[in-house]
LUMKE-604781 format. One record per residue: x, y, z of N, C-alpha, C in turn. Coordinates in steps of 0.1 Angstrom, whole numbers, padded with zeros to 4 digits, always signed. Each point is the difference from the previous one (the first is absolute). Layout:
XYZXYZXYZ
...
end
This chain:
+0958+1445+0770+0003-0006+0013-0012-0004+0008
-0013+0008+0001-0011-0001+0005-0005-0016-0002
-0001-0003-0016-0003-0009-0004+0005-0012+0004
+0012-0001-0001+0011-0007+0003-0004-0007+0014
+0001+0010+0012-0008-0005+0012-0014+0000+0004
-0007-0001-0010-0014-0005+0002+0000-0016-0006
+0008-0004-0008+0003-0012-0007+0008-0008+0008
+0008+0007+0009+0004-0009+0015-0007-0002+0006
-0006+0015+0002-0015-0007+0014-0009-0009-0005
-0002-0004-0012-0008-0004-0006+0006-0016+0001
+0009-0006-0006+0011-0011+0001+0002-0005+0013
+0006+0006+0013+0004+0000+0008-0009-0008+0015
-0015+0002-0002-0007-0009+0008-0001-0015-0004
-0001+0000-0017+0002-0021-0003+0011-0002+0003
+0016+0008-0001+0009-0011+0003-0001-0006+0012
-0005+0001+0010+0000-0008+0011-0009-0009+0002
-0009-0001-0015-0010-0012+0006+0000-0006-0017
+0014+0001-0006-0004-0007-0011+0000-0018+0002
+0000-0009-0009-0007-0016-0002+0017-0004+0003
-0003-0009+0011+0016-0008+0001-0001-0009-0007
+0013-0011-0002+0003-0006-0002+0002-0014+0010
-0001-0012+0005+0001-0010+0004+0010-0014-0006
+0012+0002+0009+0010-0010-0004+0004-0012+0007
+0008-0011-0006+0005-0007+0017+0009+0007+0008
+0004+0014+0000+0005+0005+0011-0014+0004+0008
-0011+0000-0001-0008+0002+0008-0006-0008+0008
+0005-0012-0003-0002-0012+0008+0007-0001+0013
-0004-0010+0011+0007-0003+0008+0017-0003+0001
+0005+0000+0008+0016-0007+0002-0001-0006+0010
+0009-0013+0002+0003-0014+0012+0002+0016+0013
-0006-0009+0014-0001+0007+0008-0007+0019+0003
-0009+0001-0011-0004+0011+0002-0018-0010+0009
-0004+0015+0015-0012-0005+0002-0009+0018-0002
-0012-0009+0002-0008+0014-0006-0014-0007+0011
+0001+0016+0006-0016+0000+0016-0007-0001-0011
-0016-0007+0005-0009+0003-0008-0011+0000+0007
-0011+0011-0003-0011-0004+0009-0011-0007-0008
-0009-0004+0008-0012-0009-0009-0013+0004+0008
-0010-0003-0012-0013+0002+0000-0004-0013-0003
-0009-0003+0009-0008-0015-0004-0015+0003-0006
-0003-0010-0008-0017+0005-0006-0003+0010-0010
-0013+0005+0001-0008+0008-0008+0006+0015+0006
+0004+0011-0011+0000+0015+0002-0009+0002-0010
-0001+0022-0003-0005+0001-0008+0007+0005-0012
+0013-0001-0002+0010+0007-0011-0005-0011-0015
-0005+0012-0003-0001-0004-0016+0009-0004-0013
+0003-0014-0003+0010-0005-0006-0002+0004-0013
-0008+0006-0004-0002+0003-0015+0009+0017+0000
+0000+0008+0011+0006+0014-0004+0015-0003-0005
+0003+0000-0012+0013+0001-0007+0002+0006-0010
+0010+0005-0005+0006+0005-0019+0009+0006+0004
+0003+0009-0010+0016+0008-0001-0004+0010+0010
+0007+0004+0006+0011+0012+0005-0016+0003+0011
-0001-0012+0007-0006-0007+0010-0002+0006+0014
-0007+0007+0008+0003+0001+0019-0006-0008+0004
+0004-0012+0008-0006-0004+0008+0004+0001+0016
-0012+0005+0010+0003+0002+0013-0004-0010+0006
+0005-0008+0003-0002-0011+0013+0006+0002+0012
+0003+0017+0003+0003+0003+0014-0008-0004+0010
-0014-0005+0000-0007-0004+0009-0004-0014+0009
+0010-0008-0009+0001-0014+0003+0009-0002+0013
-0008-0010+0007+0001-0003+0014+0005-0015-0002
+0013-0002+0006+0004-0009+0002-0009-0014+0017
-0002-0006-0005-0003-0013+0011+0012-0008+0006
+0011-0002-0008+0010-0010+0002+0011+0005-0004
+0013-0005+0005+0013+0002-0011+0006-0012-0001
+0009-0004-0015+0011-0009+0001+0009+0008-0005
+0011-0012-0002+0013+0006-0004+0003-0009-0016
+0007+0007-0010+0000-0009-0011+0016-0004+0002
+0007-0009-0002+0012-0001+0000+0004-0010-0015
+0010+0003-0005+0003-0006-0008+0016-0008-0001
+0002-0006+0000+0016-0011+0010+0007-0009-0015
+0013+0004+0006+0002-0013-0009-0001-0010+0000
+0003-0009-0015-0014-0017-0002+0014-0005+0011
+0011+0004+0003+0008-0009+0006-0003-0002+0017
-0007+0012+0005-0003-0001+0013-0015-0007+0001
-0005-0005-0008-0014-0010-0002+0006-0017+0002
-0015-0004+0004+0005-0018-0001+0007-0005-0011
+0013-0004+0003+0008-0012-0013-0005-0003-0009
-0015-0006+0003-0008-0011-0004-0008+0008-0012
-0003+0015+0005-0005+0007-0009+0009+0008-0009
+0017+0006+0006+0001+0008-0013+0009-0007-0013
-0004-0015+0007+0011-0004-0011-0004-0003-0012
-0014+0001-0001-0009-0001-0009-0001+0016-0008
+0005+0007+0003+0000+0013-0004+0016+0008-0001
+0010-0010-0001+0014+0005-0004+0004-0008-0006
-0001-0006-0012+0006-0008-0007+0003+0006-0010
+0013+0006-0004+0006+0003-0012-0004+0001-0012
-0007-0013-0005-0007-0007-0013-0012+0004-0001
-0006+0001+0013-0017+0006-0006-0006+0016+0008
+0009+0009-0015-0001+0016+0009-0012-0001+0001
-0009-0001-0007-0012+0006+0004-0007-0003+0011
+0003-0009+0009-0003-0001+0015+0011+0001+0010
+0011+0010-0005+0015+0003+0007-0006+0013+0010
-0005+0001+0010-0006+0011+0005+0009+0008+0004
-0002+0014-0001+0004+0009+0009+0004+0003+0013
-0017-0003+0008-0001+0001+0016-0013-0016+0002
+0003+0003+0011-0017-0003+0003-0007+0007+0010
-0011+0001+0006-0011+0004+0009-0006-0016+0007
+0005+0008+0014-0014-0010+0007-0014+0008+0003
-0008-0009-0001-0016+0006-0002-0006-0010+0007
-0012+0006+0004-0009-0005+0014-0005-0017-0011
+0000-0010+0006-0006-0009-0006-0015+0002-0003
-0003-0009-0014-0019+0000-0003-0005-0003+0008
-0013-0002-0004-0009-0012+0006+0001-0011+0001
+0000-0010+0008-0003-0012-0007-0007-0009-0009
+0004-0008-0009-0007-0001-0010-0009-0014+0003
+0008-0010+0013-0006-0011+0002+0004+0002+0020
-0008-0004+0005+0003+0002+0014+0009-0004+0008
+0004-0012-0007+0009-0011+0006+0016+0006-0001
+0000+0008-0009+0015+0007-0005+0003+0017+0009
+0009+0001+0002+0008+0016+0008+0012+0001-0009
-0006+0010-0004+0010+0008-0010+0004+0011+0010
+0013+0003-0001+0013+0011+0008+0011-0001-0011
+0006+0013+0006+0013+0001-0002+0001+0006-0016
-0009+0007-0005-0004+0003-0014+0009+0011-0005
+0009-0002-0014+0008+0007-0001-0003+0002-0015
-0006+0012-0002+0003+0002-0023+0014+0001-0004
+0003-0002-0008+0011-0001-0010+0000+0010-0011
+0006+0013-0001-0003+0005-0013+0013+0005-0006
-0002-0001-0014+0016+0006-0010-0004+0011+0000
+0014+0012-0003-0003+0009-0006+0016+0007-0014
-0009+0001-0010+0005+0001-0008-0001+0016-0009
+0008+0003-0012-0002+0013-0003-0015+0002-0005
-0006-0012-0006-0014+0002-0007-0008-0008+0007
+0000-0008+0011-0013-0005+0007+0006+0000+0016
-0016+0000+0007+0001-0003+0014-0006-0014-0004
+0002-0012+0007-0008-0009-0002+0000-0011+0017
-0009-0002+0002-0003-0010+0015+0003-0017-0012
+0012-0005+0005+0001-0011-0007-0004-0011+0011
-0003-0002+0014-0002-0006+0000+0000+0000+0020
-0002-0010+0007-0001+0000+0018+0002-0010+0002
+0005-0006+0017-0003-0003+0007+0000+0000+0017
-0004-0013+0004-0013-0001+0009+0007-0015+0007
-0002+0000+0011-0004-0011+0014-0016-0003-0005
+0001-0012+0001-0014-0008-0004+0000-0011+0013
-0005+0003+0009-0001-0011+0012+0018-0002+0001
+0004+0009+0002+0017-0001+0005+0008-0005-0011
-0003-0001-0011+0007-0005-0009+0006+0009-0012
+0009+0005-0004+0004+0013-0008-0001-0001-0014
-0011+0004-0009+0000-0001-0015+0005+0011-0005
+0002+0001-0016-0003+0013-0007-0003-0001-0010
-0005+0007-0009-0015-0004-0010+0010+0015-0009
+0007-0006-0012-0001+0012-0013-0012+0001-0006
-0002+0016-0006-0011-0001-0003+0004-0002-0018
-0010-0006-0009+0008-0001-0013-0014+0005-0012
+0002+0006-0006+0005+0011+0000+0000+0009+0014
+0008+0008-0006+0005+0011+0015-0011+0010+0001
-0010+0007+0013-0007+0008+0001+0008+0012-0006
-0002+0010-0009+0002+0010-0002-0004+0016+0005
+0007+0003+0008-0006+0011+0012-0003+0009-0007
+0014+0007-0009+0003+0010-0006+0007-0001-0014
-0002+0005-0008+0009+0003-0010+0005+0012-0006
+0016+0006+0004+0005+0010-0002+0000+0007-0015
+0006+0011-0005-0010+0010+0012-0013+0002+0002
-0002+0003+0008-0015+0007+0001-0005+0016+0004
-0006-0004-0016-0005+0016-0001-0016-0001-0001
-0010+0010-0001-0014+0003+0002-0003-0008-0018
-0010-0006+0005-0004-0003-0010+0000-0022-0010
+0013+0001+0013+0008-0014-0006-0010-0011+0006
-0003-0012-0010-0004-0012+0008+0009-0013-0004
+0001-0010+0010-0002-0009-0006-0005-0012+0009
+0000-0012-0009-0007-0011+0005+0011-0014+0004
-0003-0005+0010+0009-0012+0001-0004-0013+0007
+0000-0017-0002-0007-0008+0007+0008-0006+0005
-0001-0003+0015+0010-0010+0010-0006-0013+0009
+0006-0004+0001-0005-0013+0010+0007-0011+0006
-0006-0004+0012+0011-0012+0003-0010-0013+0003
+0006-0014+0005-0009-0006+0009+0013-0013+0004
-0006-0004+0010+0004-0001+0015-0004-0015+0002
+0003-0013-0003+0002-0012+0009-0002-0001+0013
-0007+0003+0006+0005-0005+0017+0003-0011+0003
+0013-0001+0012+0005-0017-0002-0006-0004+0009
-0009+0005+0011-0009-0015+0008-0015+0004-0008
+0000-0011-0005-0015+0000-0005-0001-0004-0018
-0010+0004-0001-0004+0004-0016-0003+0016-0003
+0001+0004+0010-0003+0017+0000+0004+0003-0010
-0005+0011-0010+0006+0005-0012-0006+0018-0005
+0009+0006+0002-0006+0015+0001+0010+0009-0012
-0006+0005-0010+0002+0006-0013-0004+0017+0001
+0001+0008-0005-0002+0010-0002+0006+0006-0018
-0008+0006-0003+0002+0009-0010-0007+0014+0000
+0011+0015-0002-0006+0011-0001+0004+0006-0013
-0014+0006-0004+0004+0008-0012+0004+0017+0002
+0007+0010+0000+0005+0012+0004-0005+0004-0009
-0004+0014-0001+0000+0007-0007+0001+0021+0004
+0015-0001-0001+0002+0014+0003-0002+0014-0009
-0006+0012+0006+0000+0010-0007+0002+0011+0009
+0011+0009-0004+0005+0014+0005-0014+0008-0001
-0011+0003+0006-0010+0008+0000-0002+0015+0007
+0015+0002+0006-0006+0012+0006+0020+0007-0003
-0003+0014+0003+0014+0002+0006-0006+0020+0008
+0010+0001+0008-0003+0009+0009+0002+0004+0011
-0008+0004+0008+0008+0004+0017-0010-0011+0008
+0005-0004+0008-0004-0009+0011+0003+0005+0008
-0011+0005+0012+0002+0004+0017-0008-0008+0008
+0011-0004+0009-0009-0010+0012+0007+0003+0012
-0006-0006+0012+0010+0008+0013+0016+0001-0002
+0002-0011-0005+0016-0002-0002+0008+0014-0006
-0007+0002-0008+0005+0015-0007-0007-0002-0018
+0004+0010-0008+0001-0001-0017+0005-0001-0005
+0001-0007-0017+0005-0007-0002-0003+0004-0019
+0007-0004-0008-0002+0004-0011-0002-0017-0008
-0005-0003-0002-0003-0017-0001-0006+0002-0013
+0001-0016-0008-0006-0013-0011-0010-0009+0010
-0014+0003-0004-0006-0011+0008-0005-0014-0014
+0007-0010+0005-0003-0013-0006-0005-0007+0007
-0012-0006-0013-0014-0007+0005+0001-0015-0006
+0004-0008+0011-0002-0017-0009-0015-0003+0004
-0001-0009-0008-0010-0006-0004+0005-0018+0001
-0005-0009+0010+0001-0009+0004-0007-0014-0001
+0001-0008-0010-0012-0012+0000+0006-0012+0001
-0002-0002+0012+0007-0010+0011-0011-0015-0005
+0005-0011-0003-0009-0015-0002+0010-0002+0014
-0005-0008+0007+0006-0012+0013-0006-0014-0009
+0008-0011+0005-0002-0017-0001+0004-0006+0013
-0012-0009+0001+0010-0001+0020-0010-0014-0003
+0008-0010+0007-0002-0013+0003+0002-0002+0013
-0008-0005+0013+0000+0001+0007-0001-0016+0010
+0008-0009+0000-0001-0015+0000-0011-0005+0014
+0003+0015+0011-0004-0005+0013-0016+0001-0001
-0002+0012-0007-0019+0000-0003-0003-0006-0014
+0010-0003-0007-0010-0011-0013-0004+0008-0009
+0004+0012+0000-0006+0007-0012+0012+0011-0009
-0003+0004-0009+0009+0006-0010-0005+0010-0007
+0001+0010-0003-0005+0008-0011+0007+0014-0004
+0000+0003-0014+0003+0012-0009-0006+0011+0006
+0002+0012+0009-0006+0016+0002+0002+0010-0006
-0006+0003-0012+0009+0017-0005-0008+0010+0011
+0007+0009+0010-0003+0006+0009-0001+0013-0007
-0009+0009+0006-0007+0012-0004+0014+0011-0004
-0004+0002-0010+0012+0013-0006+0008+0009+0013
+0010+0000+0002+0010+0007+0011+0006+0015-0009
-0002+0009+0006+0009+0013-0006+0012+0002+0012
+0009+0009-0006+0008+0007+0011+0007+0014-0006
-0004+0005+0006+0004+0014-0004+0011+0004+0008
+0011+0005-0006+0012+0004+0004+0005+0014-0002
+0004+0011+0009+0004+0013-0002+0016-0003+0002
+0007+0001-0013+0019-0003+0005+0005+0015-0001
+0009+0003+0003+0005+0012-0003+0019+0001+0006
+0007+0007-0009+0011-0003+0000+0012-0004+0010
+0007-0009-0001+0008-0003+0012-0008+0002+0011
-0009-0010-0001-0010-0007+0015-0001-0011-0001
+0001-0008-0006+0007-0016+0003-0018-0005-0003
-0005+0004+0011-0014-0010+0004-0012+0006-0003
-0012+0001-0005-0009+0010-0002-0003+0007+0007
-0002+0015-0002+0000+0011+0007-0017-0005+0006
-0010-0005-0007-0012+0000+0006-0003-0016-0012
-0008-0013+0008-0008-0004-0010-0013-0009+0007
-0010+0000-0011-0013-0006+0002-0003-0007-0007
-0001-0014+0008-0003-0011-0003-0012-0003+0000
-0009-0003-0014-0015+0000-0001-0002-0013-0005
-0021-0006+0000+0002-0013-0007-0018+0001-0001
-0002-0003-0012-0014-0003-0006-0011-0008+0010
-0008+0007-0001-0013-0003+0008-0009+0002-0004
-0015-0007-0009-0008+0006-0006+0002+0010-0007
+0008-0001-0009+0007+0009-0013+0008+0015+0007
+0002+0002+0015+0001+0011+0005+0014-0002+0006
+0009+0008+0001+0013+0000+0008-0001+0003+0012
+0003-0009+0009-0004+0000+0019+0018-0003+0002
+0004+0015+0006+0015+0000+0007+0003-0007+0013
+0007-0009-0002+0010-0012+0009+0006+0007+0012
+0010+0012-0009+0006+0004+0008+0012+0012-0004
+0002+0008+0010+0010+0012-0006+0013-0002+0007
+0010+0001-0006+0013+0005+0006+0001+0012-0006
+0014+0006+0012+0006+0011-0005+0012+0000+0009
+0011+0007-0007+0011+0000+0004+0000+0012+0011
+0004-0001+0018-0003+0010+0009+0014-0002+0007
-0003+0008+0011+0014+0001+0012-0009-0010+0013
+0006-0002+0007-0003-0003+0016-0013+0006+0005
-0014-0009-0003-0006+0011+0011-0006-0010+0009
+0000+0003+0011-0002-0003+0015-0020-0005-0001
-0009+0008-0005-0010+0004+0004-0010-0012-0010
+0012-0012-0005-0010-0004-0011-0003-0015+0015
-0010-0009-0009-0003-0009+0013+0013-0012+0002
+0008+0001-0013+0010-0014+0002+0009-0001-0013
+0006-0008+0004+0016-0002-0008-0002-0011-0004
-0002-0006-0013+0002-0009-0005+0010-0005-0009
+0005-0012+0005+0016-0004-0001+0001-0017-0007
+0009+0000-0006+0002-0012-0008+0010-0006+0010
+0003-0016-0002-0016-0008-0001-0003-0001+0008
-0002+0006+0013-0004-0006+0014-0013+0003-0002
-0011+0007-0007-0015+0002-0004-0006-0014-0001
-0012-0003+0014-0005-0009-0010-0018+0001+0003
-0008-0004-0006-0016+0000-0003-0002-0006+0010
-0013+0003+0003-0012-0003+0008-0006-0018-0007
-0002+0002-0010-0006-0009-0011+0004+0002-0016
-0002-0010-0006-0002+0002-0012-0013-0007-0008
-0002+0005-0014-0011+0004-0008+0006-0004-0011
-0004-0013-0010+0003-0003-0010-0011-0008-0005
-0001+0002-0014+0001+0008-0005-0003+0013+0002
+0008+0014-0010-0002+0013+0010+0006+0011-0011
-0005+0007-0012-0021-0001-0003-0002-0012+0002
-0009-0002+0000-0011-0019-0003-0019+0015-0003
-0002-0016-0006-0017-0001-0002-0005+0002+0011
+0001+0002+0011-0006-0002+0013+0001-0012+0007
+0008-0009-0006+0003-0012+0005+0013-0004+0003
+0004-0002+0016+0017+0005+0004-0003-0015+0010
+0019+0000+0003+0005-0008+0013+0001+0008+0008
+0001+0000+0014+0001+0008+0010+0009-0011+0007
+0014+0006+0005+0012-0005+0009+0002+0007+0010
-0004-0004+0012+0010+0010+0010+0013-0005+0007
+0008+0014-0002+0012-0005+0009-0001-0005+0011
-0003+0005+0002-0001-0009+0021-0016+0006+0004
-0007-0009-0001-0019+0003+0007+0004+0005+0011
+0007-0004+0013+0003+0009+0015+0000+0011-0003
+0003+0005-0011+0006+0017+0001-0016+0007-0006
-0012-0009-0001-0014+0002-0008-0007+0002+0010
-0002+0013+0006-0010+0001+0016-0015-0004-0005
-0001-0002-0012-0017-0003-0001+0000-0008-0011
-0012-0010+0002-0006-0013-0012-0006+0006-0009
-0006+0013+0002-0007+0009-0012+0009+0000-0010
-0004-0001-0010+0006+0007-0012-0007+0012-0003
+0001+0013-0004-0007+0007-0004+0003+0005-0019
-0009+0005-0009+0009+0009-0011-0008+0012-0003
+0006+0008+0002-0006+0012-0006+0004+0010-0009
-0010+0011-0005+0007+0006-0014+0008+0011+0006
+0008+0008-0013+0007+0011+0002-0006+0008+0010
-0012+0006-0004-0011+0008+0012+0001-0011+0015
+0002-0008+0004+0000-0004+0010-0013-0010+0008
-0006+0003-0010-0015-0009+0000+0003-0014-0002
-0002-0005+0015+0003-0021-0002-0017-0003-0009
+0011-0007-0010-0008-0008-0006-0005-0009+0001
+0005-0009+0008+0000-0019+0007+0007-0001+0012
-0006-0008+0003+0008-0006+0010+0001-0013+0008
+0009-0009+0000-0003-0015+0004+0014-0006+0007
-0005-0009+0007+0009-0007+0011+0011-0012-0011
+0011+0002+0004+0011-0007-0008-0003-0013+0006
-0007-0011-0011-0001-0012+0000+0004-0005-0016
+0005-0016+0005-0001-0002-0014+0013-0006-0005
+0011+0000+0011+0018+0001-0003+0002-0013-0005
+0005-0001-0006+0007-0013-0012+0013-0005+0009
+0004-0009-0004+0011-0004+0008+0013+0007-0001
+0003+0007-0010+0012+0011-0005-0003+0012+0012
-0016+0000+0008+0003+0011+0010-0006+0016-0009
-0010-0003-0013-0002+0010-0008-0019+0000+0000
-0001+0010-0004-0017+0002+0000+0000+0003-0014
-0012-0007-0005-0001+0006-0012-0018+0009+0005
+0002+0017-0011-0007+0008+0005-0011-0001-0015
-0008+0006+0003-0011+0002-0014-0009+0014+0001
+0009+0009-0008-0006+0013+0005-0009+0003-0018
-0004-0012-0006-0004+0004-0013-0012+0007+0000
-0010+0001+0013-0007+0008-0003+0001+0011+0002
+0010+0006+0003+0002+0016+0000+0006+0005-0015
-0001+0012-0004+0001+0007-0015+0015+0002+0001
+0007+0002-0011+0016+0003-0002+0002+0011+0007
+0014+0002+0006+0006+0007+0006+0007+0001+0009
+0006+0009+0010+0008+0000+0009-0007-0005+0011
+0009-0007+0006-0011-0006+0018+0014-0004+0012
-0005+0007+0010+0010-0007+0012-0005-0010+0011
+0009-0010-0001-0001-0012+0009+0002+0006+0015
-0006+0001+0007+0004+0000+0016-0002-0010+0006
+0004-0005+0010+0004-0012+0010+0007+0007+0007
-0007+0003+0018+0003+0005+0010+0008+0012-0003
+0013+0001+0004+0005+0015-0005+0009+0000-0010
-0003-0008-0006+0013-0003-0012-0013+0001-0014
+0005+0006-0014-0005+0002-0014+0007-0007-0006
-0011-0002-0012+0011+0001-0013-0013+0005-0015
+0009+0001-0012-0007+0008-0010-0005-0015-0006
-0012+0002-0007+0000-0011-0010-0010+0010-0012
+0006-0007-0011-0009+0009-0013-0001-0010-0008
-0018+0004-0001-0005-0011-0008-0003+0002-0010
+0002-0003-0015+0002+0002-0014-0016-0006-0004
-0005+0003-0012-0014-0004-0002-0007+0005-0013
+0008-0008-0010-0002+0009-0013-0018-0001-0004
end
């Protein structure tokens, strides 16, 4: 009998932290929303600590911001966009739900993108993002993506990878404008374990993609065109069961061979004490920065200069040390500056202009 319950005590501490499983019941459903807090920039959590039967404590992470994720049905989205994504005949862009998501950057100055909605199926063996759309200067498109991004492929257990290539590209109808994209995915189950962060713990599969994004952009108003494979993108994901949205993930991207983090989410409650709410789509930039990596060589657009209390531009590094600094001259008739930061070395740098930032990272093999 003795033995007997020493072989329980012994048993009885892994069942509660043995290796889950990850299915499309663990996915989202139409009208589910999920708080989330966010971290902008550089921490110091180490993306390499992972393997089996895993702790990781990120109870110390401080939220800056919150949004809300919401996921709706394609029928409560623009006409114009879900009808491109319910046609009978072609399941594999027959979506599920969709998500509205804060619009990019801009990619040419003259264009305002709003109203940004993903499109994703979900099926017994894949999550897949088939495809979005978007208001382009008030005009409603939507872009399948063909092949379909592959988010997930069920089930997922520790250990599982695989690989998948998607892409779209895009006509614009005033102009010659022409903007392509292709990403190469490549997913691997690398961790599984307990996850603790303010939100609470969590017994999670952390999945690590691996992202190598080429852009093509033709651009008719400045006369120029060119092919970008942009610096390797990771994202690391902690899912864990019947949570819909990732319990925690971190979005990283190559810089002088080194991983410099973008940015954290994590799934939280209401808290009061963070600096702001950030909300789809009424969010909009100070400026934008394209290309963004670049070589040190960018456009600079501002939304509205009035809202720019100063002609200085400044950039400085992570440490906070201005590296340059010069008077915004130079504007092209589009209303855009082109910047030349090629003499500074790769890495992370922020743009200030009066009381408004932004990030820019410069790649430099």
């Amino acid at each position: 009998m003795k033995k007997i319950l020493l072989s329980l005590l012994l048993v009885i501490p892994f069942l509660g932290n043995s290796q889950i499983t990850i299915t499309s019941s663990d996915m989202p459903d139409v009208n589910d929303t999920f708080r989330l807090s966010v971290i902008n920039g550089p921490d110091t959590i180490d993306i390499t600590n992972t393997g089996a039967n895993w702790i990781w404590d990120y109870s110390f992470l401080q939220p800056q911001l919150q949004k809300v994720d919401t996921f709706v049905n394609t029928f409560n989205t623009d006409p114009q966009y879900y009808l491109n994504f319910n046609l009978p005949w072609d399941q594999a862009h027959f979506a599920s739900y969709a998500q509205p998501v804060l619009p990019p950057p801009a990619f040419d100055p003259s264009f305002k993108v709003e109203d940004v909605y993903y499109y994703y199926k979900e099926t017994s063996s894949q999550f897949t993002l088939v495809g979005f759309g978007a208001k382009l200067n008030g005009i409603s498109i939507s872009q399948q993506y063909n092949p379909v991004d592959v988010i997930y492929e069920f089930p997922l257990n520790f250990g599982n990878t695989n690989t998948s290539t998607s892409s779209f590209n895009y006509d614009f109808p005033q102009g010659n404008d022409y903007y392509g994209r292709t990403t190469e995915r490549t997913n691997t189950v690398d961790g599984w374990g307990t996850l603790t962060t303010p939100f609470g713990t969590f017994q999670t599969l952390r999945v690590r993609s691996q992202l190598k994004i080429t852009d093509t952009l033709y651009v008719d108003t400045l006369s120029f065109g060119f092919t970008l494979p942009r610096p390797t993108q990771f994202e690391y994901k902690w899912l864990a069961k019947n949570e819909g949205d990732p319990i925690l993930q971190i979005n990283t991207q190559k810089a002088l061979n080194t991983e410099v983090i973008n940015d954290i989410t994590y799934r939280d409650s209401v808290r009061l004490d963070v600096i702001g709410i950030r909300t789809v789509p009424s969010e909009e930039t100070a400026f934008n920065i394209f290309p963004n990596p670049n070589n040190g060589k960018f456009i600079l657009k501002f939304d509205n200069e009035n809202e720019i209390n100063s002609q200085i531009i400044s950039i400085v590094n992570l440490l906070g040390e201005e590296m340059m600094n010069f008077k915004k001259s130079g504007r092209d008739k589009t209303g855009s500056y082109e910047i030349d930061l090629s003499n500074l070395g790769g890495g992370v740098y922020f743009l200030i202009a009066g009381n408004k930032s932004g990030k820019i990272i410069v790649t430099k093999e």
